[in-house]
N, C-alpha and C positions, 0 to 999 in steps of 0.2 A: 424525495431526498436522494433518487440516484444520482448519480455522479458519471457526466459524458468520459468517458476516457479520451485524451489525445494522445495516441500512442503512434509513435515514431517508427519508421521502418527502416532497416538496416538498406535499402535500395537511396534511401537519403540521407545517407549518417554522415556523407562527405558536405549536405550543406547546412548542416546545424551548426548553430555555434557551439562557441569554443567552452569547455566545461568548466563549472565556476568552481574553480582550484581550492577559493577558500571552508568550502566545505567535508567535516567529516567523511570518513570512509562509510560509501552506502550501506556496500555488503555486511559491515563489520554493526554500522547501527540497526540494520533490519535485523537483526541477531540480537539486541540490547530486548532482556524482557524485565522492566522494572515494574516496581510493588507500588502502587497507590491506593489509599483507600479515603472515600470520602463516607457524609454519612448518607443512608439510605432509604425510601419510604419504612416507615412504622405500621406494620399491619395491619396490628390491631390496638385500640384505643386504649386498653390497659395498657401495653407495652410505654407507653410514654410516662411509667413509673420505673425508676430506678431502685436499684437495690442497693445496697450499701452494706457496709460490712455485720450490722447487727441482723442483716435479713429483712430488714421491714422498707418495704417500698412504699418511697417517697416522690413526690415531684422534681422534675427538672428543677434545677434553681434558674435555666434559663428557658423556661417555657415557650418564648415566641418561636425561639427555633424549629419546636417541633409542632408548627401550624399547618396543615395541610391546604395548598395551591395547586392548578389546573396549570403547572407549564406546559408548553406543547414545543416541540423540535422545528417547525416551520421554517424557523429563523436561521439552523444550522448549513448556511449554503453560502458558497464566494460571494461577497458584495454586503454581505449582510453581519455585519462584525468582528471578519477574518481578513479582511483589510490592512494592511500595517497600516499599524498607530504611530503616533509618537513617543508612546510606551513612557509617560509621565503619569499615565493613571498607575492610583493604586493598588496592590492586589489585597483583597478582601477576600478570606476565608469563607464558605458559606456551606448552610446545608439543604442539601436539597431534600426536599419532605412529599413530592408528590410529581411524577414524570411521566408523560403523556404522547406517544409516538401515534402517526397514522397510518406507521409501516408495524403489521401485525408479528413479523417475524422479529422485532426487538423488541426485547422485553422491556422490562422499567425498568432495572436494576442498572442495564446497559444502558438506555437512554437519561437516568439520572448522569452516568459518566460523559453522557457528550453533553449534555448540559451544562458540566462544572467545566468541563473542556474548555465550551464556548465561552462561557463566560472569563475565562483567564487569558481567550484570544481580545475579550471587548477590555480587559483591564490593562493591555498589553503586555503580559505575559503570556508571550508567543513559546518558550518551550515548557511553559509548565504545563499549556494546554497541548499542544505536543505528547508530552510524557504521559497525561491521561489518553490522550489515543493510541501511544505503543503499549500501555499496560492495555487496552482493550481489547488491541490487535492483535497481543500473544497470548493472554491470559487463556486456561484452559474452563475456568468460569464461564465464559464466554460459548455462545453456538458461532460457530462456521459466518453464519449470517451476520452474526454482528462484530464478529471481528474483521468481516470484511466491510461494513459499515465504517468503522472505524478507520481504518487503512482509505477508505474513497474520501473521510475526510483529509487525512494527511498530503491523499495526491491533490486535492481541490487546494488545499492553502500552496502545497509546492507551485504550484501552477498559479496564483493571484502573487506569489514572492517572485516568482522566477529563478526558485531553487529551483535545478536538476538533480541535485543529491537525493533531497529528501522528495522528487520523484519519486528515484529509482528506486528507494526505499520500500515509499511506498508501495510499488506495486512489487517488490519481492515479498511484502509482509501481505499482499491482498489474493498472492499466489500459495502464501503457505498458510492464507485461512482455509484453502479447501469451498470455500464459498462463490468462486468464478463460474460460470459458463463455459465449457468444454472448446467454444469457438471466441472467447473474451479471452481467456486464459491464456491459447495460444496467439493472439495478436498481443499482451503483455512479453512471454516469451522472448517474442522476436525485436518489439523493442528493451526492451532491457540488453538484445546483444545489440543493439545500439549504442546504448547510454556506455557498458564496454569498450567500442570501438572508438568512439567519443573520447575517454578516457587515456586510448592507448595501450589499454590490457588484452592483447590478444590470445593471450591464455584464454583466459574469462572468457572471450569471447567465443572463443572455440569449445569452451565447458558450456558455454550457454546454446551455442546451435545445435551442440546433439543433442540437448535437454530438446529445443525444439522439432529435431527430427527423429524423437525418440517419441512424442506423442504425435505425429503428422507425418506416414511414410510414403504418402504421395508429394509431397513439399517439394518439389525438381529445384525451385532458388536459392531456396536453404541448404539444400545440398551440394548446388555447385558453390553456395559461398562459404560453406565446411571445407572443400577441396582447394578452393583460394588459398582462405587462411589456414589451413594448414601446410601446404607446400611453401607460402609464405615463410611459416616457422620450424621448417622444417620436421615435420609431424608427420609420421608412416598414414599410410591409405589412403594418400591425398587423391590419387588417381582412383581408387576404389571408390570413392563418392562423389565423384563426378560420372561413372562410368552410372551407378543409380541414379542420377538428375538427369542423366539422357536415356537410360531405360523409361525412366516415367513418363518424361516427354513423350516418348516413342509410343507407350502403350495409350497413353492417350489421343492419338491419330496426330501428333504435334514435332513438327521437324524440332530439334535441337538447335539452341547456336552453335556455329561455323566453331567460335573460338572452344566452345567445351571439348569439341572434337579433338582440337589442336592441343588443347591441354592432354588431354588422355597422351596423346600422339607422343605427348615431349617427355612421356615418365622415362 
């Protein structure tokens, strides 16, 4: 079930396209932590007696629901029912009673929710399945691991939609599971100050390169391209991190570009 990332570098951000305008503010949705709750395996076989208010435990009145099934996640992957539909099917409520991952670091409780996910992406209700993976992605229920499960689903449907919103989303909610690779993490980073630039927020963009050279201080590109945009926007220490992008170069037995120099020269 992992999920390749295609993450963008800010050295191509001038030949991506143009950003799809009609979508929500990324920033603003990776920050959205909404409540979902479906139902969840039953433990144990007494439990599938209800109490009621005189105390005496009785039968579900609708018993099939609570049948226990061998679903397996297999299917949870682009091409395999996250597809855009035609979005004429209906949405059907369901419960899931028994959920089976062959990733040991997800539990079933979390793998019940991409389950119900998935299955609201096969009925075409594409944000309901959505809104079960931002509840997974933020919820504190959740381990690190599988809130970033969640989140690699969100960037795999961005990616079969040809959203870039709910990309960039995605990978700001995959960065604040805490769940990435020290060396995945930072290649998220850097394109997310893409998907920025793309945008036309140079703020942002400049908040998001020292997030990246604030975990990577050998980085020389990221740092002359802090010194860009900020002399760009007028922002103090432009020259001060370019003069670090050519120390690092240097220490690393590596000439500097001609123009970094030039820059320094022009403060």
């Amino acid at each position: 079930m992992m999920i390749t990332l295609a993450l963008a570098f800010l050295a191509g951000a001038s030949q991506q396209e143009p950003p799809d305008t009609e979508q929500a503010d990324p920033v603003s949705a990776a920050a959205e932590k909404p409540i979902v709750v479906i139902a969840t395996p039953l433990d144990e076989q007494e439990e599938k007696s209800v109490r009621l208010g005189s105390r005496v435990p009785r039968k579900p009145l609708f018993e099939p629901y609570n049948l226990r099934t061998n679903t397996g996640v297999a299917g949870l992957t682009p091409g395999s029912g996250m597809d855009p539909l035609s979005g004429q099917n209906p949405v059907i409520k369901r419960e899931i009673t028994k959920c089976v991952s062959d990733r040991p670091e997800l539990g079933e409780k979390a793998v019940c929710y991409m389950i119900a996910a998935e299955r609201n992406f096969e009925d075409g209700d594409f944000q309901g399945g959505l809104t079960v993976y931002r509840f997974l992605s933020s919820s504190d229920e959740f381990s690190p691991a599988e809130q970033l499960a969640a989140a690699e689903k969100m960037f795999a449907f961005g990616e079969v939609s040809e959203d870039a919103a709910l990309r960039e989303e995605a990978l700001l909610r995959m960065l604040d599971s805490g769940g990435l690779a020290p060396a995945v993490a930072q290649r998220a980073r850097r394109s997310l100050v893409t998907f920025a630039l793309r945008r036309g927020e140079s703020d942002l963009a400049i908040a998001r390169l020292e997030d990246v050279v604030a975990f990577d201080q050998e980085d020389a590109q990221s740092f002359a391209n802090l010194a860009i945009l900020r002399r760009q926007e007028g922002v103090p220490e432009a020259a001060e991190a370019m003069r670090m992008a050519i120390a690092i170069r240097e220490a690393g037995g590596l000439a500097a570009p001609h123009s970094w120099a030039e820059f320094v020269a022009t403060e």
